[in-house]
N, C-alpha and C positions, 0 to 999 in steps of 0.2 A: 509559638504560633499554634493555636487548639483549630480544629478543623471545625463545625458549627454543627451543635449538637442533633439541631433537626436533619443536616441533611446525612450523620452517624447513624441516626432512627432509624432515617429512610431508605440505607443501605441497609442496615441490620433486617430489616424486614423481608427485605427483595429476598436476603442471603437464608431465610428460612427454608431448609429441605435443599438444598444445593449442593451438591459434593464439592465440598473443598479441594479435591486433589484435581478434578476437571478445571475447578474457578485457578488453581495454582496451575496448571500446562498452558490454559488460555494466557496467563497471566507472561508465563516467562515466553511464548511463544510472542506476545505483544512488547515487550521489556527488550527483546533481542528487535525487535521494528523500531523503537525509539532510539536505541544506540546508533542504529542508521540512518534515521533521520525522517524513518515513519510512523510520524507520529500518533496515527489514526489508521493505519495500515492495517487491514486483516479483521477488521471490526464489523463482523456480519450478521451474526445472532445476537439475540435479547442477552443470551450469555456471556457472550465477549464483550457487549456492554456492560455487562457487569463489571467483568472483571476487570475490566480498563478503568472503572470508577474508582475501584477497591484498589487497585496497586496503582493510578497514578493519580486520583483526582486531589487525595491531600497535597500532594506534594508542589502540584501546578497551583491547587490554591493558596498555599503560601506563598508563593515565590509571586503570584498578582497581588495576595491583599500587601506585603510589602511592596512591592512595586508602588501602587497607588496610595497606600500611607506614605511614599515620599513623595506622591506628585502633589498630593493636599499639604504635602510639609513646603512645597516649592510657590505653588501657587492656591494660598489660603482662601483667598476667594474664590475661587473655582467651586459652581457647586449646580452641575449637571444634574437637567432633568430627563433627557431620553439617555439610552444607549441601545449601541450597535455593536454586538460581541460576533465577530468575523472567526468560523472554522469553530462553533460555539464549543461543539462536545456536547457533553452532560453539562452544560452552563458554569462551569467553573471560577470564568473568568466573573459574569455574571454574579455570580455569588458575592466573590469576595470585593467587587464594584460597590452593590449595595454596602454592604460593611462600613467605607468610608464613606461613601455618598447616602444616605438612607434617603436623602430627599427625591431618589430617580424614581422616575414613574412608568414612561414608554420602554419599557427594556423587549429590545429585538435579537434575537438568536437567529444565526444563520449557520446551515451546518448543510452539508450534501450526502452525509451518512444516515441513512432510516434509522438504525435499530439506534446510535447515539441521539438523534433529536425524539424518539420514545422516551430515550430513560432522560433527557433533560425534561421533559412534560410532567414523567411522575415524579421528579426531583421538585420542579415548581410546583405541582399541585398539591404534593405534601408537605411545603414547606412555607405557600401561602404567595408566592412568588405569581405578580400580574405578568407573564411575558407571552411574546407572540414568537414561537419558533415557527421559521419557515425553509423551507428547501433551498440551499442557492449554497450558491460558491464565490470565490472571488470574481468580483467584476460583475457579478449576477445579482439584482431586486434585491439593491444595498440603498437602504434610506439615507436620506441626512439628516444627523442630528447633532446634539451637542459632544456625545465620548462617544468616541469609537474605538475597538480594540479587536486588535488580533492577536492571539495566544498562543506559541506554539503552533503558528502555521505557518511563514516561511521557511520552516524547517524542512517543510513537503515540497519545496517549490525548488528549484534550480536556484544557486547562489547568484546567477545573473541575472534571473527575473527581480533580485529585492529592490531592486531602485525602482521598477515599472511600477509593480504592487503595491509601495509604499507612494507612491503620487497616486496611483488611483484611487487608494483608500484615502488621501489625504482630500481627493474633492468630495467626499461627500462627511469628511469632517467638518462640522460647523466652529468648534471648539478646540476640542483634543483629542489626540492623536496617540495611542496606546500601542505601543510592539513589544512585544516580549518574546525573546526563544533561549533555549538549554546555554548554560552558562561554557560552552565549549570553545574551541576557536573558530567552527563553522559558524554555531549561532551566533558569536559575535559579528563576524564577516557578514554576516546578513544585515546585522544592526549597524555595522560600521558604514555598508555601502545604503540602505536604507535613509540612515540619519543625513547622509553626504547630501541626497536628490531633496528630501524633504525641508533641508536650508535651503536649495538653489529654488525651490518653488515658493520661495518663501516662508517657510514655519520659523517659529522660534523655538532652541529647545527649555524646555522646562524642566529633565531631568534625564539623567542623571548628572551628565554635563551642566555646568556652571556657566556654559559660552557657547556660540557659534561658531568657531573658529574651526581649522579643519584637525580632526583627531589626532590628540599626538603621539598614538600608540607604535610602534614599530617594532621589527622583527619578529620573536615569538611571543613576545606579552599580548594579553588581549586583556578587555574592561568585562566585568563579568562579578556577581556579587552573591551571596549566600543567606538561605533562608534555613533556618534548624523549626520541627514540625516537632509534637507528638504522634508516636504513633499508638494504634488503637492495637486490641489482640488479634482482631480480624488479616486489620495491615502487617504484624508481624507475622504471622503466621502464614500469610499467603507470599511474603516472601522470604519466608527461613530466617526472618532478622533475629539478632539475640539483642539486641542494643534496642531501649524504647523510645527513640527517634531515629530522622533522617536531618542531613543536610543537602537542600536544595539548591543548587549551583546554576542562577540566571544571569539571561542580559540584555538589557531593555535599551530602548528610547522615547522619550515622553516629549511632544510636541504639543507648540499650542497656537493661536492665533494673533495673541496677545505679545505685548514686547514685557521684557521679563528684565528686573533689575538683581541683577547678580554682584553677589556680597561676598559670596565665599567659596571656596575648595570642594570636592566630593574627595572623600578616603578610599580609595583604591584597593585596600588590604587590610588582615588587622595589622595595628598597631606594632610595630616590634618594641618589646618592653626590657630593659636592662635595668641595672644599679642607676647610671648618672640620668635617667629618665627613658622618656617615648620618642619615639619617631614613629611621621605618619607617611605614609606613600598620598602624594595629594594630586590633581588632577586641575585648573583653571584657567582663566582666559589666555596664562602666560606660558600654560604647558604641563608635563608632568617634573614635581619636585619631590624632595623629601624636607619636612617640618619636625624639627627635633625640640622637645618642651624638657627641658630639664627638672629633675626633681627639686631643683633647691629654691627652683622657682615656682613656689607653693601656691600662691593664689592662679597664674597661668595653669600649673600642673593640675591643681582642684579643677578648674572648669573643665578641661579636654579628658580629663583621664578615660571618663566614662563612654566618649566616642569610642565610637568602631566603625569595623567596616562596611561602608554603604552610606554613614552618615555626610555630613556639610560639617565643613569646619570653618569656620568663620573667625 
């Protein structure tokens, strides 16, 4: 997953004359807010905008442009013209949206942080981006339109609010319905109680579940998927990486309005690979199973090999 070259520029440029060892204390003093669950927490200066771009914006954008490269893998037709990116940020989500959808036009950011909706404005005005960022929060001058997504913001909320949050953002969904947060067992818990309110209000899900049915995750496993990025020398540098990537640990639910004809399995994990063949950790209408594809069953074994984790197995 490359992070998109203009908006590399566009940091590159801010990052002219900046002392990297302030952009790196900003950075880890915001790094130790996200382990807890604040994910915007502390972001006051045009600098701490910065630096919250540079050490987390690759990595959240990953973790959306997969996310919605499987919602267009789930539902192909789907092909939104507004969006509404909820707790926007520096437009992240936004971003990697356009990416699958290029046909979106209305794109509206909502964010309640100043100095973040500043650098989402010079993020879109350098990068060519028509959007309307405006002040507001959850529950606040939230338009309806077709995609709606929230990023990375129930993670700020109380784990008891996600079922409120996730029906009020769902009435001013026209379409679809985007959550995403940190692949942890909290962010799941969010997703898990979220996805539950958003079938009884009716949605369908469209991904990453294959069903409606009620989750059949139990004790300490949680559903939670994984994005590996490029990192730039800026991003290694501002956080001591020696390795030039990251893996991005999320966990979504993608709702829709539409009824959804489900074929197949979601893969849970990678693959466990042995001599006598695969096994898949699989996920469907009938529950969580294991699928073992034997080697000697060579045309089976050809088609699945190249799955992994996150994909449908059908």
């Amino acid at each position: 997953m490359i992070f998109p070259p203009v908006l590399t520029a566009a940091l590159d440029a801010m990052l002219e004359g900046v002392s990297r060892k302030d952009l790196a204390a900003r950075a880890d003093k915001m790094s130790a807010g996200y382990r807890s669950g604040e994910t915007s927490g502390g972001i006051i200066s045009a600098a701490d905008a910065l630096a919250y771009a540079v050490a987390r914006m690759p990595a959240t954008f990953a973790a959306c442009a997969a996310v919605f490269a499987l919602v267009a893998e789930a539902v192909p037709d789907f092909a939104p013209t507004g969006l509404l990116d909820i707790g926007a940020g520096p437009g992240t989500a936004a971003w990697a949206a356009r990416g699958i959808w290029p046909e979106l036009g209305a794109i509206t950011m909502l964010d309640s942080n100043p100095a973040l909706r500043t650098l989402a404005r010079q993020l879109a005005d350098a990068g060519g981006m028509d959007a309307e960022i405006v002040a507001g929060d959850l529950g606040t001058g939230m338009p309806q339109t077709d995609l709606v997504i929230a990023s990375y913001v129930l993670a700020e909320q109380p784990e008891a609010n996600a079922a409120a949050i996730a029906t009020g953002l769902w009435r001013v969904t026209e379409q679809m319905l985007v959550l995403i947060e940190p692949g942890t067992p909290a962010g799941f818990a969010r997703i898990r109680q979220a996805r539950a309110a958003l079938i009884d209000a009716g949605a369908r899900v469209a991904a990453p579940c294959t069903h409606d049915n009620v989750c059949p995750m139990t004790g300490d496993d949680w559903c939670h998927f994984s994005q590996r990025l490029a990192r730039s020398r800026e991003h290694m540098a501002l956080k001591g990486a020696t390795v030039p990537f990251e893996d991005e640990r999320y966990s979504y639910v993608a709702v829709t309005r539409e009824p959804i004809q489900y074929n197949a399995a979601r893969i849970l994990a990678s693959p466990l690979e042995s001599k006598p063949g695969l096994t898949f950790k699989l996920c469907d209408g009938d529950g969580l199973r294991a699928q073992f594809v034997a080697t000697r069953d060579k045309d089976e074994y050809r088609r699945v090999k190249k799955r992994g984790w996150g994909d449908l197995f059908d």
